[in-house]
TORSE-502722 format. One line per field, with one value per residue (C-alpha): residue number from 1; x, y, z. Coordinates in steps of 0.1 Angstrom, whole numbers, plus 5000, padded with zeros to 4 digits. Last residue first. Layout:
% residues N
k = NUM  ...
u = X  ...
v = Y  ...
w = Z  ...
This chain:
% residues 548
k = 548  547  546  545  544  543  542  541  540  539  538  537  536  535  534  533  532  531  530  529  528  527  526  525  524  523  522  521  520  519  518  517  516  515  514  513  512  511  510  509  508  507  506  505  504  503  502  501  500  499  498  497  496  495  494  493  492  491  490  489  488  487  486  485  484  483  482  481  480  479  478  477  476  475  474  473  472  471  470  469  468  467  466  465  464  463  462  461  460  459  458  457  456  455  454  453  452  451  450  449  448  447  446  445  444  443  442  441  440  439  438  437  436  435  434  433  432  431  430  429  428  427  426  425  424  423  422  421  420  419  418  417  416  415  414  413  412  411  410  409  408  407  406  405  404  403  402  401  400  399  398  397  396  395  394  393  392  391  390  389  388  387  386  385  384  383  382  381  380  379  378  377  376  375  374  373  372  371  370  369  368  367  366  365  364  363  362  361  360  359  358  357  356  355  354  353  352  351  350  349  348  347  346  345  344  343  342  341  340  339  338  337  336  335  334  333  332  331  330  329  328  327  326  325  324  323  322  321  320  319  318  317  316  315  314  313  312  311  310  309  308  307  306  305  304  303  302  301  300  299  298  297  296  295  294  293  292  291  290  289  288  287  286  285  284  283  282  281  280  279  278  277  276  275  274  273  272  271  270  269  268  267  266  265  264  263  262  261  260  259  258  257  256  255  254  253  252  251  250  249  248  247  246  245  244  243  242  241  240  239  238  237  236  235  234  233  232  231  230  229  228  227  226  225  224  223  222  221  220  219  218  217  216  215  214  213  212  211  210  209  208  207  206  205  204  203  202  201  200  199  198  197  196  195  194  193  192  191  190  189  188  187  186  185  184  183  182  181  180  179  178  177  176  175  174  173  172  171  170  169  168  167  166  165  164  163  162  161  160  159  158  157  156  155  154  153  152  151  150  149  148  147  146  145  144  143  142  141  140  139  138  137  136  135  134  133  132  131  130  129  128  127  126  125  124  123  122  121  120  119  118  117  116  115  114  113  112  111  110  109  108  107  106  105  104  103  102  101  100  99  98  97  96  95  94  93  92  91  90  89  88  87  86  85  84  83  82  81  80  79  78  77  76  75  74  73  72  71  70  69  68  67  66  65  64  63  62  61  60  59  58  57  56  55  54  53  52  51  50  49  48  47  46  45  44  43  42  41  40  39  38  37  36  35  34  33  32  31  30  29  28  27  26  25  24  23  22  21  20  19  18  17  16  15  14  13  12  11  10  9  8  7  6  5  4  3  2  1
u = 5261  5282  5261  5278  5259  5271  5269  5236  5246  5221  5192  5202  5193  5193  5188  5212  5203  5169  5167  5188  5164  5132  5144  5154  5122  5108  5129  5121  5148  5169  5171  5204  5210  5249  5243  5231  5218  5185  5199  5213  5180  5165  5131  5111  5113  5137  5138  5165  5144  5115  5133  5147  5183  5220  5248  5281  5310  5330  5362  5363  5357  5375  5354  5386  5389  5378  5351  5338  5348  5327  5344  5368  5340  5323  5287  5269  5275  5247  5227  5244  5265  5253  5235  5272  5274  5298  5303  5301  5299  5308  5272  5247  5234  5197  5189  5183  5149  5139  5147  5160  5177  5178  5188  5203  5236  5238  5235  5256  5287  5276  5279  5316  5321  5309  5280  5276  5234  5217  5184  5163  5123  5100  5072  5052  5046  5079  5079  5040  5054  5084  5055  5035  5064  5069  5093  5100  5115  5083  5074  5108  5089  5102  5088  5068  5066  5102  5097  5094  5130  5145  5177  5204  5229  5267  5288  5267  5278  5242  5226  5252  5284  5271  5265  5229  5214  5234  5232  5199  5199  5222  5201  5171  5193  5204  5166  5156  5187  5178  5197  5186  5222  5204  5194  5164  5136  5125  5127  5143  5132  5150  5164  5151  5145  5132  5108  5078  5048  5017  5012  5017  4991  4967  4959  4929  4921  4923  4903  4877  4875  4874  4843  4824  4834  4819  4786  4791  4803  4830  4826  4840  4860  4850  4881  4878  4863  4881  4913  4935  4917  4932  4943  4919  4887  4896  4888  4886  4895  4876  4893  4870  4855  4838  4828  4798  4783  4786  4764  4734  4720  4687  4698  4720  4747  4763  4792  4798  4828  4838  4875  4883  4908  4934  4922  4957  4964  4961  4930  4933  4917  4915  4888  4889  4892  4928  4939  4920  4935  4921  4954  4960  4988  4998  5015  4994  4958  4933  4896  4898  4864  4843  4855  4840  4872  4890  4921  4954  4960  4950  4978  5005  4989  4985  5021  5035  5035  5008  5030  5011  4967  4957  4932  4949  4932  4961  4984  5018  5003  5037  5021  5018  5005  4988  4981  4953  4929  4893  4876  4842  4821  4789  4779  4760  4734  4743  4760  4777  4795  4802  4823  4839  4852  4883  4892  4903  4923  4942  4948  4962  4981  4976  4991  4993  4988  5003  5028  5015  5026  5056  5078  5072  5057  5063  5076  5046  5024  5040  5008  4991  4957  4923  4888  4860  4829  4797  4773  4733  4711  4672  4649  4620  4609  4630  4662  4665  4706  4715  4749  4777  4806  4836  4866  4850  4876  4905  4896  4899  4926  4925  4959  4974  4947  4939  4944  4935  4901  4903  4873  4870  4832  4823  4806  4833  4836  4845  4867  4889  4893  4898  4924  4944  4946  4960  4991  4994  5009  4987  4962  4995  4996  4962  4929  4905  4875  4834  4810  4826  4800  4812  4804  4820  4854  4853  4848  4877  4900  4891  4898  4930  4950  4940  4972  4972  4946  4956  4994  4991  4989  5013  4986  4950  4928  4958  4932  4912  4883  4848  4814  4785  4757  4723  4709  4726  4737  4731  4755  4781  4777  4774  4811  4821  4811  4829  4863  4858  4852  4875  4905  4923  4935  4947  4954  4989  4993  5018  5038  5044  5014  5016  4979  4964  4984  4989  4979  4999  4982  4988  5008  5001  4978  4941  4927  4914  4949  4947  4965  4936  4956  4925  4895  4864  4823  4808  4776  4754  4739  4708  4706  4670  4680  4708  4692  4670  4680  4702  4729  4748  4749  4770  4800  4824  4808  4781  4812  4807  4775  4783  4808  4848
v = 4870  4902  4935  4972  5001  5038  5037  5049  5084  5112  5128  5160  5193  5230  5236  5226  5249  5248  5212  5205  5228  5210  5173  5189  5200  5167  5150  5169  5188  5172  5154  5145  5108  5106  5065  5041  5009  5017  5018  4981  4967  4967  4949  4972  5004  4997  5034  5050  5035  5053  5083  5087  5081  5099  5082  5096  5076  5058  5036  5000  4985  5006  5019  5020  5054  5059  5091  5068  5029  4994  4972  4953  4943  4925  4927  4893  4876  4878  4858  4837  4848  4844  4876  4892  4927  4958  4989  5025  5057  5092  5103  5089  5055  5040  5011  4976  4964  4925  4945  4914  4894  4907  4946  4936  4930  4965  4970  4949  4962  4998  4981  4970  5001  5020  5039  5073  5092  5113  5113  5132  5133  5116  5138  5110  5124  5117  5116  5131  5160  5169  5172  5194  5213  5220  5211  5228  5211  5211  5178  5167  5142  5131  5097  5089  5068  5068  5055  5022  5026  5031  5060  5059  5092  5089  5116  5136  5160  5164  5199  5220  5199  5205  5174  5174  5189  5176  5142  5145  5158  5134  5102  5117  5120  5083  5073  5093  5077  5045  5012  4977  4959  4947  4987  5003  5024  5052  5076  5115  5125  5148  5180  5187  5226  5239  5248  5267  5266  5247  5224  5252  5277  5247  5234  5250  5253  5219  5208  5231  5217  5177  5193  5202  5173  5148  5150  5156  5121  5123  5106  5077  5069  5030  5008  4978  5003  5034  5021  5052  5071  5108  5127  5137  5118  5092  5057  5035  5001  4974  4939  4907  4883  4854  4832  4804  4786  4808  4795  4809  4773  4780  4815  4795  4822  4833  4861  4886  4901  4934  4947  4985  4998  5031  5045  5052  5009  4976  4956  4926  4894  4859  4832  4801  4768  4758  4792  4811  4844  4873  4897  4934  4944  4975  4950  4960  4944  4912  4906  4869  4850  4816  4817  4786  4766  4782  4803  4785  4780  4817  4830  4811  4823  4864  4863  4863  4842  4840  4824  4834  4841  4835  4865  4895  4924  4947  4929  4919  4888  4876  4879  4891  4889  4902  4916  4948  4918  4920  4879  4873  4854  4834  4813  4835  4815  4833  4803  4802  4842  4832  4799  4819  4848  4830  4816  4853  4865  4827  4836  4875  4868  4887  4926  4940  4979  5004  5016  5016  5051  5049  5027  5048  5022  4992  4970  4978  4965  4927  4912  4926  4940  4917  4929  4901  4909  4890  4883  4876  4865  4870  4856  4878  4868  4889  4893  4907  4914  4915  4931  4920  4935  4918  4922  4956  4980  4981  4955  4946  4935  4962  4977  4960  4969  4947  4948  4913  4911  4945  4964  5004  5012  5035  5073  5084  5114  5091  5067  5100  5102  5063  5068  5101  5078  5053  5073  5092  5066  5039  5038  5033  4997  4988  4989  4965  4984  4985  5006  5026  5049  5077  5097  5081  5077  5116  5122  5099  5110  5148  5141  5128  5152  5181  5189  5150  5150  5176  5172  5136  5108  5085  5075  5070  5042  5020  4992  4963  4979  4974  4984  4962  4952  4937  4967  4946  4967  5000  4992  4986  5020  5040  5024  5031  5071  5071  5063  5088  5114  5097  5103  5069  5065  5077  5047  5042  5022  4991  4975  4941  4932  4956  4964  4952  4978  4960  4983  5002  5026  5061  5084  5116  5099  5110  5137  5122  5098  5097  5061  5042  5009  4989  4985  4964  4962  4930  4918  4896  4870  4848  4811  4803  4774  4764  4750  4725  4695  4680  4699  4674  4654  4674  4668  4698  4728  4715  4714  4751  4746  4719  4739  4733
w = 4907  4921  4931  4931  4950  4945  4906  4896  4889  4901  4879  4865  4889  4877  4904  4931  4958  4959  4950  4983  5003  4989  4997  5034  5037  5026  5053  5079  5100  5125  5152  5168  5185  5203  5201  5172  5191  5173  5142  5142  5144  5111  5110  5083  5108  5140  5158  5134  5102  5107  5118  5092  5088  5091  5097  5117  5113  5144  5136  5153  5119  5097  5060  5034  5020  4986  4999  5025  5013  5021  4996  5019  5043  5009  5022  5014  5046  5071  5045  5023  4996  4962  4961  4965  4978  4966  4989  4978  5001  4987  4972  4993  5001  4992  5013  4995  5011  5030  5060  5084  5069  5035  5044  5078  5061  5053  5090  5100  5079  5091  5132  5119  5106  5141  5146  5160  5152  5129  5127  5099  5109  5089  5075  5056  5021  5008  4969  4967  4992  4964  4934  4955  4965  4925  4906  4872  4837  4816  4830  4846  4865  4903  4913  4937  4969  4982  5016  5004  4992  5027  5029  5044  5051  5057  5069  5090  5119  5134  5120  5141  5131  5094  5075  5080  5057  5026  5041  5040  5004  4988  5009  4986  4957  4954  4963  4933  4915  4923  4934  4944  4926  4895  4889  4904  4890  4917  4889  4886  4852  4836  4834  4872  4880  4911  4940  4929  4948  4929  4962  4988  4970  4957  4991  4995  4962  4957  4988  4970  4934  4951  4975  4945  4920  4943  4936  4903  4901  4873  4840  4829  4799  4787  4785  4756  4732  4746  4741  4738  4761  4754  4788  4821  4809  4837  4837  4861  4852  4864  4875  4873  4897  4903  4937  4939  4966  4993  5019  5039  5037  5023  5007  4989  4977  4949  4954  4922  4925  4907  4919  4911  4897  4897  4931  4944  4941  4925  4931  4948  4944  4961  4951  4977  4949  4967  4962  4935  4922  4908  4904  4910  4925  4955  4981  5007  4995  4998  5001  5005  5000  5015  5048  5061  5055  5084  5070  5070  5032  5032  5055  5035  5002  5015  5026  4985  4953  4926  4899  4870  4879  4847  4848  4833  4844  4853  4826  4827  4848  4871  4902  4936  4976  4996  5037  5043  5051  5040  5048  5036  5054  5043  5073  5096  5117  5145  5161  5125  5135  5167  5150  5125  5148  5163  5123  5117  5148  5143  5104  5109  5139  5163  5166  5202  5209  5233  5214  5173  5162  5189  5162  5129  5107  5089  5120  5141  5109  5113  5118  5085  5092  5094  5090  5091  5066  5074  5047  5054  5027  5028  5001  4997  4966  4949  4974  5010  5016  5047  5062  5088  5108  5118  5141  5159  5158  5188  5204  5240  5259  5283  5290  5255  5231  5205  5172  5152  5146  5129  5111  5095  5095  5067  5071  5088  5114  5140  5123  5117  5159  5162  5138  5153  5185  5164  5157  5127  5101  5113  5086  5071  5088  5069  5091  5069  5054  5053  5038  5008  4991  4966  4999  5025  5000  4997  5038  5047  5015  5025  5063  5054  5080  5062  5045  5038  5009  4986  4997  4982  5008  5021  5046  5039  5024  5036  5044  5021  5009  5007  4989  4994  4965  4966  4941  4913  4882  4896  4919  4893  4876  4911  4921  4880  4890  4919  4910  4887  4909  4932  4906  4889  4857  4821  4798  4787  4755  4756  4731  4725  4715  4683  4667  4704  4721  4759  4789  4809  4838  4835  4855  4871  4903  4888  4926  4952  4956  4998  4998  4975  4992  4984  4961  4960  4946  4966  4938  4957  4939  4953  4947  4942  4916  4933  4964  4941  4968  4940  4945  4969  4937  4920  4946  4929  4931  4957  4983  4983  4998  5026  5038  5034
């Protein structure tokens, strides 16, 4: 630990007077915003303080608005820095993603984002596509820990830095190190990332502290698209209950003289401290944002002192029902011009009618890792391709981290918009020969190796025991197509996404799968089963059975 931060808790290294000309700089922070320019459709619970035990929904998110409370807290502290943690794009509303991003890159530029972390969605097009949107932004993504095979060199610059000149003219210097989780090839579409090595996250990070103290630099703030989670019910809860998750291991081996983790990926808010180094996060689609104020001996250049608090922004879009404790923001008119005409453009496709629900359709998940969204996505790509000419299909998977919204009844119609928010990453439908014994393996695979319960469709059931260990949780005997025993030796036609077909979240059986057909996209094939099936109820929950 530096000298400086040691102050907090030796009070006699203090003594020098240090303190007293500390200067504050105030880092504003937000991660996984995931192309959400316009208020995501649901709001974000808070507790009713008439019944505790009740929440109130409070209307969130929209870059206008997101803005607006970025302008707020600047005003607040002119020595200020706007980052983010990664996945600023990628799994994107139609608004956003029918332009490649480029309104969520140009949007973010403007409401004033500096600096970011690479997150693996920033991946989702292939990095050539992100060096070409780094281009044309106004912010500086970072990644100490992406390097190019052929060369060995970087892809982003690892760090970047900024001064600060305070009353008096004291001058502060911060450097920001950009960091991307390790295992991003395995969380994408394979070829996305070919070509490229992943470090790991700690080593890339504690590589750069030493050129950055040869400079003189020795506040550094660390921005890794990696996190973690907590029990808090609250979004800006600060007691911190059983943080758990990557971001602690990864910490606990940071260099000392990284005085602040930026942190994101797993979509949570919390303010953390691990072993006195503050952590935050701040949710997702645009919902929060993360105020830190950093205090630091301009005659050391250390951090001395880390706080910070979750913001909620605030949308005028539905009724504020805490307005006292959440102040409604307004949007940045600045903004509003450019937001009103990527709508427009995209408002013919996204406002298309597609068909009828009679309820919602949710991502929620039984004991046994179930959904009826997911339950009627792996219906509709089995659906198109069961035909012998589509692939021969008997079976289809589908990942839940692939289903990234879910389906509101509203006033009973769908819309394509609504159909592109559940699956906005055009995976292709594979379908491909495997035998029972490799379907045995590959439901296996989903805690071994996928750490995620794959969705089945209608005809397949199997029952699993959490007790068992690993690689033996599958009951062989359950595993039945249409009530007929699943045989070992036998071959049966799945159909995945393509994400999943070529290894996505560690599972390997798919990409031994032989006799490979492509098919059609899976949001197209989401909007031809609702076609045909409308009037549509949400699907039965009773596919997937879990012992203990």
């Amino acid at each position: 630990m530096t000298r400086a931060l040691l102050c907090l808790v030796v009070a006699a290294l203090c003594s020098s007077g240090a303190v007293d000309a500390a200067v504050t700089i105030k880092l504003i922070a937000f991660n996984d915003f995931h192309g959400a320019i316009n208020p995501p459709a649901s709001g974000t619970a808070v507790a009713d303080p008439q019944h505790p035990d009740s929440n109130l929904s409070l209307p969130t998110g929209g870059v206008e608005y997101l803005s607006t409370l970025i302008a707020q807290l600047k005003a607040q502290n002119p020595l200020n820095a706007v980052v983010a943690a990664g996945d600023l794009i990628g799994g994107s509303p139609l608004v956003s993603a029918l332009s490649r991003d480029e309104p969520t890159i140009e949007l973010l530029g403007l409401a004033g984002l500096e600096f970011s972390a690479l997150g693996n969605h920033e991946f989702d097009a292939g990095w050539g596509e992100l060096l070409r949107k780094q281009r044309g932004a106004r912010f500086r993504y970072l990644a100490a820990n992406v390097k190019v095979r052929t060369t060995g060199e970087l892809l982003f610059p690892a760090y970047a830095t900024k001064e600060f000149t305070a009353p008096g003219n004291e001058r502060v210097t911060v450097a920001f190190i950009g960091l991307v989780l390790r295992n991003t090839p395995a969380v994408v579409v394979a070829d996305r990332t070919a070509g490229l090595s992943f470090v790991d996250e700690a080593t890339a990070a504690n590589a750069v502290v030493p050129e950055l103290q040869r400079r003189g630099i020795h506040t550094i703030v660390v921005l890794i698209h990696e996190g973690g989670r907590t029990s808090d019910p609250q979004f800006d809860a600060a007691s911190c209950r059983d943080f758990s998750g990557p971001i602690k291991q990864i910490a606990d081996r940071l260099d000392p003289a990284i005085d602040l983790i930026v942190s994101g990926h797993t979509h949570r808010t919390y303010v953390c401290r691990r072993r006195g180094r503050l952590i935050t996060s701040a949710g997702a689609e645009g919902r929060f944002l993360t105020e830190i104020d950093l205090t630091i001996d301009p005659r050391s250049g250390d951090a001395i002192r880390a706080e910070a608090r979750q913001l909620a922004v605030v949308n005028d879009q539905q009724p504020n029902p805490l307005p006292s404790a959440y102040p409604t923001l307004a949007k940045d008119a600045r903004l509003s011009t450019l937001v009103s005409s990527y709508n427009q453009q995209a408002a013919p496709l996204t406002a298309r009618k597609v068909g009828t629900i009679l309820a919602d359709i949710t991502r929620h998940t039984t004991a046994a890792g179930e959904s009826a969204l997911g339950n009627l996505i792996a219906d509709a790509q089995l659906a198109a391709t069961r035909s012998s000419e589509s692939g021969g299909a008997q079976i289809a998977f589908m990942n839940s981290g692939g289903v990234r919204n879910d389906l509101q009844a509203k006033e009973g119609s769908v819309t394509y918009g609504d159909l592109f928010a559940v699956h906005p990453f055009g995976n292709l439908l594979i379908t491909m020969s495997l035998t029972g014994e490799q379907l045995r393996l590959l439901l296996e695979e989903q805690w071994s190796r996928g750490n995620t319960v794959l969705q089945v469709s209608d005809g397949f059931t199997y029952t699993w025991d959490a007790s068992r260990p690993l690689g033996a949780r599958v009951d062989p005997a359950s595993m039945r197509l249409q009530g007929i025993g699943i045989e070992p030796r036998k071959i049966y036609r799945v159909t995945l996404n393509d994400f999943l077909a070529y290894g996505g979240n560690g599972f390997t059986v798919p990409t031994r799968g032989l006799e490979r057909k492509r098919g059609i996209v899976d949001v197209a094939a989401l909007q031809r089963y609702l076609e045909g099936h409308s009037p549509l109820d949400a699907p039965a929950t009773n596919r997937i059975t879990r012992r203990n």
